[in-house]
N, C-alpha and C positions, 0 to 999 in steps of 0.2 A: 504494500500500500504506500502511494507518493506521501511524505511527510513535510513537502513543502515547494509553495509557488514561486517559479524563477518568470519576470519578464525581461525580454527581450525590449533592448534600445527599440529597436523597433515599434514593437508594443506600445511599450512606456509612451510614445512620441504620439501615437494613435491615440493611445487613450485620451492625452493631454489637450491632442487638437480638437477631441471631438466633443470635450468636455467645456474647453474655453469657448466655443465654438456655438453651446446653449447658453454659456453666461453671458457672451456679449448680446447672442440674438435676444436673450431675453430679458436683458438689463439687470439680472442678478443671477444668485451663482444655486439656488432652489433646486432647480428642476437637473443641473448637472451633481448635486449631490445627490439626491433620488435615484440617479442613472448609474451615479462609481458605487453605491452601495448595492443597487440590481446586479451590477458586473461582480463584486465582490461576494455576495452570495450565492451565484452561480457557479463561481469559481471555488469556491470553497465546496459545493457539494460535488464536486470532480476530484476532491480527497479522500472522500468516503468510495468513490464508481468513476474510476477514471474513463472508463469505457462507457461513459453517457454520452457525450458527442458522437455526430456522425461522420465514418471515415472519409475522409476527404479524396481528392487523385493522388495525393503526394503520400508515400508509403510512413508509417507511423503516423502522419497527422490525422485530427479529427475535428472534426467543427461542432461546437459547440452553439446552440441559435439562443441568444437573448435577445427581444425586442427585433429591433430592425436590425440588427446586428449578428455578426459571427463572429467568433474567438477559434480562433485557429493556434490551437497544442498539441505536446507530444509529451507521454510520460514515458519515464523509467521507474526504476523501483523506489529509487527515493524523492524522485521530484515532478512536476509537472510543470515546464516550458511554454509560457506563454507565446506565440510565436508577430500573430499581428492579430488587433480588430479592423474585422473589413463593411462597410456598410452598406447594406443587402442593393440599398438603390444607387450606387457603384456600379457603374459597367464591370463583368464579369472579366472583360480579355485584359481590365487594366489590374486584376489580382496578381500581387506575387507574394509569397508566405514565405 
C-alpha cells in the first residue's frame, strides 16, 4: 500500500494555474479552496485503492476523474506520483503526462 503523495513540478504548476486561475476569475480565493480540498481528498483515497483511476494509454498510468478534471498517477509500493492535472475541456492531442 502507497504511504505517500509525490507531485511532480509539473503537477505542482497545474494545480497552481488552475487554482489562481478561479481566484482571479472570481475575485477571491472561495471557490479555489473548495477545488484543492476536492483534489486533496480524492487523492488521499488513492492511498487506501490505488487502482481506483482509470488506466490511461501510457503503461502504469491511471487517471483519476474529479470534476472537470483528471489527475494522471503512477504508484509503487511506497508512493503515489502525481504526474499532471489535465482539464477534460482541453483538447485531447495537446495532453502530455
Amino acid at each position: 500500500m502507497a504511504k505517500k503523495i509525490i507531485w511532480s513540478h509539473k503537477a505542482r504548476i497545474k494545480l497552481f494555474t488552475i487554482l489562481e486561475f478561479y481566484a482571479d476569475r472570481n475575485g477571491n480565493k472561495n471557490y479555489s479552496a473548495k477545488l484543492y480540498k476536492r483534489f486533496n481528498k480524492e487523492i488521499k483515497l488513492l492511498i487506501r485503492n490505488p487502482f481506483l483511476g482509470i488506466q490511461s494509454s501510457v503503461e502504469n498510468v491511471r487517471g483519476l476523474i474529479v470534476l472537470d478534471y483528471i489527475i494522471f498517477y503512477e504508484c509503487d509500493e511506497d508512493s503515489i506520483i502525481i504526474h499532471t492535472l489535465w482539464p477534460t475541456s482541453e483538447n485531447p492531442d495537446s495532453l502530455s503526462i
